[in-house]
C-alpha positions in Angstrom: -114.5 63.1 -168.2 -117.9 63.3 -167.5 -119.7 64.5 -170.9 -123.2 64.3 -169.7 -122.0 67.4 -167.2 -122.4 70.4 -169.6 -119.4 72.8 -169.7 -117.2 74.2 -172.0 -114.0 71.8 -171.6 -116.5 69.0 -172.8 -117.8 71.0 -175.7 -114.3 71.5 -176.6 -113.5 67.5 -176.2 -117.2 66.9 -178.5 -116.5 69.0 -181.4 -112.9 68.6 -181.6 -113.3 64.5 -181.9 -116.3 65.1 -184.0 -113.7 67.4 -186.5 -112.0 64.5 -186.3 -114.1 61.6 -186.8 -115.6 63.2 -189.7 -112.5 64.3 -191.6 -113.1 67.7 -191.9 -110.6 69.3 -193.7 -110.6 72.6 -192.7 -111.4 72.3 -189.2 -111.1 76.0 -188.5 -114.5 76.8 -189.9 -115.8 74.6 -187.1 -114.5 75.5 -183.2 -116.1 75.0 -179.7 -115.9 78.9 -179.5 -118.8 79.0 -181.9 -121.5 77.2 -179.7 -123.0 78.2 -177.1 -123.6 76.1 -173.5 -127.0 76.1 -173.8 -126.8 74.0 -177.5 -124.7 71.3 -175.1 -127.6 68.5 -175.5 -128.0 69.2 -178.9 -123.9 69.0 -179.3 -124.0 65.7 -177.3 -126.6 63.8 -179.4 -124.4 64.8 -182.7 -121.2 63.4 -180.5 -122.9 60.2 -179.6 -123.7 59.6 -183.1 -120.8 60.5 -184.8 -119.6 58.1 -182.5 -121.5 55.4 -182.8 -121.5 55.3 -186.7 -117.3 55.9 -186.4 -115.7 55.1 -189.7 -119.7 54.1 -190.8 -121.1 57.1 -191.7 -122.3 57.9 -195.5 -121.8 61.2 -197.6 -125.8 62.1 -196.9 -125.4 61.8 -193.1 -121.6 63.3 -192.9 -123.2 66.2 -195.2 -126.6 66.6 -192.7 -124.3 66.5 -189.5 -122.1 69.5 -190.7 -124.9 71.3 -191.8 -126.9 70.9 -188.6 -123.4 72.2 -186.5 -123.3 75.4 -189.2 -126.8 75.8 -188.4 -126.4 75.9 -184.1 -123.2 78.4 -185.0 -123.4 81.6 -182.8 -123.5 84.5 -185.4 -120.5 87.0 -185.2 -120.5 90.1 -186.7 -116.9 91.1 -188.5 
């Protein structure tokens, strides 16, 4: 898997490892569904991180990673 080439199966692959690197617990409120391509660089620079500082990572920088993915969130309407 390529994940410098930006399509959907890799944002998929990205957030779903993130979800899991960083424990969330509900990891519905967080799906590849709710990104769109064209946030895929800003997606990869949070993967690369979360990956680098795997099992590393304090409460601050855990906290400022989910909030920057809730802030790139496509709004839906209900």
């Amino acid at each position: 898997m390529n994940l410098g080439e930006p399509n959907k199966e890799n944002m998929h692959f990205m957030i779903e490892n993130m979800k899991t690197n960083l424990r969330v617990v509900n990891g519905s409120i967080i799906s590849a569904e709710d990104f769109n391509l064209d946030q895929y660089e800003d997606i990869y620079d949070l993967y690369r991180l979360v990956e680098k500082k795997k099992g590393k990572m304090t409460t601050m920088e855990l906290e400022g990673i989910l909030a920057e993915l809730a802030s790139m969130r496509k709004i839906t309407d209900a």
